[in-house]
N, C-alpha and C positions, 0 to 999 in steps of 0.2 A: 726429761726430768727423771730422776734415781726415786724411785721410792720403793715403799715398804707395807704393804696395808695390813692393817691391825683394827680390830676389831675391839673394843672397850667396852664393858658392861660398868653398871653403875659401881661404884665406889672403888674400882681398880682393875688390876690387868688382870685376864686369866689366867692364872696359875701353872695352866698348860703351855701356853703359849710364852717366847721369849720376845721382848720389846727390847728393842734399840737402846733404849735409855731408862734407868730405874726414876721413876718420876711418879708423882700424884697424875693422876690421869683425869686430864680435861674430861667436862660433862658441860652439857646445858639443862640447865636447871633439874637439875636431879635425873635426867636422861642419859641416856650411852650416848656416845658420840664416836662415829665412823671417822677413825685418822688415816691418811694418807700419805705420813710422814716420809719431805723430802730431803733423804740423806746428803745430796746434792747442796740443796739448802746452809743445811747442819755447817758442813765443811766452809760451804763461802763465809758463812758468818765468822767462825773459827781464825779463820785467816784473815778480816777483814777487824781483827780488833775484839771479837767475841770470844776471845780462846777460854776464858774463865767463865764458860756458860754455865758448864756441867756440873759446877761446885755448887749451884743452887740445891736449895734442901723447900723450898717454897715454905719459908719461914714466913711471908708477907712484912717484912721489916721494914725492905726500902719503900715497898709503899707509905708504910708509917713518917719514913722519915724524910720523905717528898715534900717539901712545901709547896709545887705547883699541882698533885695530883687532887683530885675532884674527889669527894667525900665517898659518889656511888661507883661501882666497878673499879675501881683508881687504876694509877701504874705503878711501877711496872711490874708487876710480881704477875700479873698474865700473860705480859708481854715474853717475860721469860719463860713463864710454861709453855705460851705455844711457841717463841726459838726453838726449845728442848724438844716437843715432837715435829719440828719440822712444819710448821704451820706458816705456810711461805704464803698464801693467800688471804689468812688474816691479819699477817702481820705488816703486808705491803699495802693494805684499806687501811688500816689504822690510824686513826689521825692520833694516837694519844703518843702515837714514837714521836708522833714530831711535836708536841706539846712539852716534850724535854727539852730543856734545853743545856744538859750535857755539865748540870753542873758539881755532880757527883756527891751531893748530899747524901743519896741511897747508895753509894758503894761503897764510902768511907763509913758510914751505921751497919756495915753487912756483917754477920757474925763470921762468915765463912769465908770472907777475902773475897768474893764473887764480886763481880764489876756490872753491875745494870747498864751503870750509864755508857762503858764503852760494847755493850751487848747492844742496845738501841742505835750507839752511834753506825755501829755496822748495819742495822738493818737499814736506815737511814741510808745509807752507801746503796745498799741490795737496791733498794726503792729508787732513787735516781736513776741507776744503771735499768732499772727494769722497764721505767717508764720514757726515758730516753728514745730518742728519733733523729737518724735513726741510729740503730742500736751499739752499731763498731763501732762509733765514736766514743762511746760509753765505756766501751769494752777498755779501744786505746787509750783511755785516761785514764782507766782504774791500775793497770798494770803498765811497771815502771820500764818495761821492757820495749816500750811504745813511743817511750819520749823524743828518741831523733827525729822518729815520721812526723810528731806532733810540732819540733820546732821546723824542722824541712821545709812542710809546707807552707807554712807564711814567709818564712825566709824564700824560698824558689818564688813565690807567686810575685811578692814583694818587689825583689830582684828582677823578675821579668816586666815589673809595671814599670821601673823608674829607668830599666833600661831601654824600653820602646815607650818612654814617654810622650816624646815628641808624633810618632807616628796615632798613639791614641788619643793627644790633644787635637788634632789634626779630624779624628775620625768623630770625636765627643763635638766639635765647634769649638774647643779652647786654644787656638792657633796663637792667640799673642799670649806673648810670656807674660806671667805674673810675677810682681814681686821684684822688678829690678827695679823702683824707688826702694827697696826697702833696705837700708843697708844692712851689708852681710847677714843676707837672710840663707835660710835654706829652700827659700823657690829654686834653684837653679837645678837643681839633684830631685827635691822632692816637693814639688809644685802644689800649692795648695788647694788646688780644683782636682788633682790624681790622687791624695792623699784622701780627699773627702767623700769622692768616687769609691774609691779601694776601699775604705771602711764602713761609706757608707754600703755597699754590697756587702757583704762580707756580716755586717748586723743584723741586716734583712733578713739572710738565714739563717742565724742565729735566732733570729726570734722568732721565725717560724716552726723552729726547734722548740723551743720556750712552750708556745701555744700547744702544739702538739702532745708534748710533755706533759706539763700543767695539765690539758682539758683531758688526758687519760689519766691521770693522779684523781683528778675532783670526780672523775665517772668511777674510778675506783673508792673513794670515799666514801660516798653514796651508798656503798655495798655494805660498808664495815656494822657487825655485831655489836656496836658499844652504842649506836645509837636506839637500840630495841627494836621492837616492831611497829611501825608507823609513824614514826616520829613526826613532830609538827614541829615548824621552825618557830621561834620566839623571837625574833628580829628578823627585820628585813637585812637584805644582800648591804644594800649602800651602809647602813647602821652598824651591822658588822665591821664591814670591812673599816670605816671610820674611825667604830671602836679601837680596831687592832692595831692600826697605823698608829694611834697616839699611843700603846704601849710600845711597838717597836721603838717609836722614835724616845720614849721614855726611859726603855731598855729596864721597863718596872720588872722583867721576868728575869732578869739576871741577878738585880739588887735583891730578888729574894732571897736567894739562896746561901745557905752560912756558910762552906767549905771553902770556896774559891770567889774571892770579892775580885781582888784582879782582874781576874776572867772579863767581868761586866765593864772594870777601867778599858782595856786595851780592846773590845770590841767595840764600844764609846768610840772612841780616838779613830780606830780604821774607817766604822761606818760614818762618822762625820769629816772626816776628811777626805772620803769619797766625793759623799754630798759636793763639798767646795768644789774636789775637781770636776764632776761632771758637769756642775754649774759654766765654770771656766772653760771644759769640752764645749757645750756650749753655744758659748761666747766666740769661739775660733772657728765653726763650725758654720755662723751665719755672722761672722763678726763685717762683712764686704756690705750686707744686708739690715746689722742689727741695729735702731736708733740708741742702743743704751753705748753705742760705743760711737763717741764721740770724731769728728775730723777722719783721715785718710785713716785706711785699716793699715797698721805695721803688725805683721807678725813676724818672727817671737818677739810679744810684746819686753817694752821697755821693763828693766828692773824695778820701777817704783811707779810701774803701772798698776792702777787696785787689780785689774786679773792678775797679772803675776803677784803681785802680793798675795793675792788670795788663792791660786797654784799654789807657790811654796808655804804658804801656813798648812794649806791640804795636803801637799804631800808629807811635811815633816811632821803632821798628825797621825798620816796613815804610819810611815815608818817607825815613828816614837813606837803606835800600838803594835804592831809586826814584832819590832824587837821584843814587845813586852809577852809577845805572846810564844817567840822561841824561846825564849826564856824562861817562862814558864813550862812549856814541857820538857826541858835539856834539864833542870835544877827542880820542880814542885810539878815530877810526874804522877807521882803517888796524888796530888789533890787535881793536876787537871786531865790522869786520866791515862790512858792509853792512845798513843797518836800514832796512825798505822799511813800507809805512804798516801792514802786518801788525803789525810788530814796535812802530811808535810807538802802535798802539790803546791795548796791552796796558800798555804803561808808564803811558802819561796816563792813563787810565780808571785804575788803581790810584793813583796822584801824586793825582789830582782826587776819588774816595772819601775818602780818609785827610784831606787838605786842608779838605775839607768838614767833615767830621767833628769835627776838631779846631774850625773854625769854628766850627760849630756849637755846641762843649761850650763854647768863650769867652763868645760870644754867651747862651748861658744862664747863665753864671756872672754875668754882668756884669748878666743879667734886662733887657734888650733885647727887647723884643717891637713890633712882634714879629719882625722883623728875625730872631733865633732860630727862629722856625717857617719862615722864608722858607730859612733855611740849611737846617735841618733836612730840608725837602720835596727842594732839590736834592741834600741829602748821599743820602736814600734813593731817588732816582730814578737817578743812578750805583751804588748798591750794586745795582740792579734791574739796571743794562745791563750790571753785571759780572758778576754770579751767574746770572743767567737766558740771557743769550749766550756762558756759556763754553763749551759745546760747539762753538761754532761760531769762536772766537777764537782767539788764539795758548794761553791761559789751558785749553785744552784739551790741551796737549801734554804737562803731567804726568799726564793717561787715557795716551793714547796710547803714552807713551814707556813709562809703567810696565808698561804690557800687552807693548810688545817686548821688553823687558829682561826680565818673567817668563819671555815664551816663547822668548828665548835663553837663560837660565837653565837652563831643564826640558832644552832639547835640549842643553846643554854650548858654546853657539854662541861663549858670552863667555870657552871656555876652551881656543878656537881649533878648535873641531869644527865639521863642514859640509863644504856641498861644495866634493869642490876645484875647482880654476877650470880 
């Protein structure tokens, strides 16, 4: 870590001394405060979508013009002071970065053109990558320069499963083929016992990523300044967390905000038409095993089977919202923001899943072969680099954000309790 130490007495810089940055100089409660400011920091934020840090004049504006900030200490107007000295350790405890939700109320009210909201979205960035496990993976997602090894490897592994299939059905006890009632299925190439095998491994550590991640984010929580000294929770863990699910799934923290309403449509649309699909994942997943599926299991179900009904309403939900949301930063960047290659992973990787997919089910409708297996292999090597790299992706910030919002929840944070400033 690059730093710089500086020494702050009460009400500004020494006079002697030259600081990094002309800024109000942070204090705790009328005390100096020892800064350690990491230049290192500075810069990843810059490049990661924070480049209009520095125009802050700490007017406190956008906090005014927050409709989710908390009455006591609010945001973001701290959160940009400590950006500005490089305050990488308060600002990755923080649970108030992730209490934004990015919908640029405070930077379209900012006198000075500065961007809070795309200042947090990077920290938000910084934060994943920091708590990430383990860490290269983080690294290779945040930089574009990393994409071939990230498709490679589910492509190669992929590739090697369905070409010694036969020999690891053989070694697993899956010795009789699957799937030859089923007509023109895709068991023959990608077998529905090696398909489920492969991903189901393949999730396991992903979510052992996850846990990882998450249980170092929430020990780092734990530590953050805005909850004062001593805090006592105000709700139990389950209570919380209850709480917060029925705003998630309400999406009331979107509908707040006046700048960008869209925003809150095309998030709607993606995260419920996830929902559908994972429903239907599923369903395919134990469908040999499940009583809700009635008679012999046929997969890829029939077209006016209710799972694929309810597949294609899910995907063309998710894709409806995807398009709505390129669309929104290609044409109304100015209202949602600055969107730095973090931000476009997440989009195209879900755009290019769904795309495929849909591909894919034409292409077998119409009995293309094998043109179909060729869709097919690329539709599941994007679902690999989506599901298996979301810890490390923008696609991790509904772990993250739900773990802040429980633990401002418990401690009353979102109902303006904390420290004061």
């Amino acid at each position: 870590m690059e730093t710089s130490e500086i020494t702050v007495p009460e009400g500004g810089s020494d006079p002697g001394e030259v600081t990094p940055l002309d800024i109000p100089s942070p204090s705790t409660n009328g005390r100096p405060l020892r800064v350690d400011p990491d230049l290192g920091f500075i810069r990843e934020l810059t490049r990661s979508g924070g480049d209009s840090l520095k125009k802050c004049m700490q007017c406190g504006n956008c906090s005014a013009a927050c409709p989710l900030s908390p009455h006591v200490n609010p945001f973001p107007r701290k959160e940009m002071a400590w950006a500005l000295w490089g305050m990488k350790d308060r600002l990755l405890t923080d649970p108030d970065v992730w209490l934004c939700h990015h919908c640029n109320d405070c930077s379209t009210n900012c006198p000075r053109q500065t961007r809070p909201g795309d200042v947090l979205g990077a920290v938000r960035q910084q934060c994943i990558r920091h708590y990430a496990f383990p860490g290269f993976l983080a690294k290779w997602v945040s930089e574009p320069k990393y994409i071939p090894i990230l498709l490679a490897i589910p492509a190669i592994l992929l590739g090697l499963a369905t070409r010694y299939r036969e020999a690891i059905g053989d070694f697993l006890g899956f010795s009789v083929p699957m799937g030859e009632t089923i007509v023109y299925s895709f068991a023959p190439m990608f077998p529905h016992w090696l398909l489920n095998s492969f991903f189901g491994l393949f999730t396991v550590l992903a979510l052992v990523g996850v846990v990882i991640g998450v249980w170092r984010f929430s020990r780092g929580l734990k530590r953050s300044s805005v909850w004062g000294r001593n805090p006592e929770p105000v709700k139990g863990v389950f209570a919380s967390l209850g709480s917060v699910l029925l705003k998630v799934v309400n999406h009331d923290r979107f509908t707040t905000c006046d700048t960008d309403h869209s925003r809150s449509i095309s998030h709607f649309f993606v995260f419920f038409g996830f929902l559908a699909l994972t429903v239907v994942t599923i369903m395919v997943i134990t469908g040999p095993y499940n009583p809700l599926i009635r008679g012999d299991f046929v997969y890829p179900f029939s077209l006016w089977s209710p799972w694929k009904l309810l597949a294609n309403i899910g995907g063309l939900a998710v894709l409806a919202g995807v398009l709505l949301m390129i669309w929104e930063r290609l044409y109304f960047g100015h209202l949602a923001g600055t969107s730095s290659y973090f931000d476009w992973l997440l989009v195209w990787s879900i755009f290019l899943v769904v795309a495929s997919g849909f591909a894919t089910e034409i292409l077998h409708m119409l009995r293309m072969a094998p043109h179909r297996h060729v869709a097919y292999f690329i539709h599941l090597v994007f679902v690999f680099a989506l599901l298996v790299y979301l810890p490390y992706s923008k696609f991790a910030h509904m772990l993250y954000r739900t773990t802040a919002m429980v633990m401002a929840e418990r401690y009353g944070r979102e109902a303006g309790k904390g420290a004061e400033s």
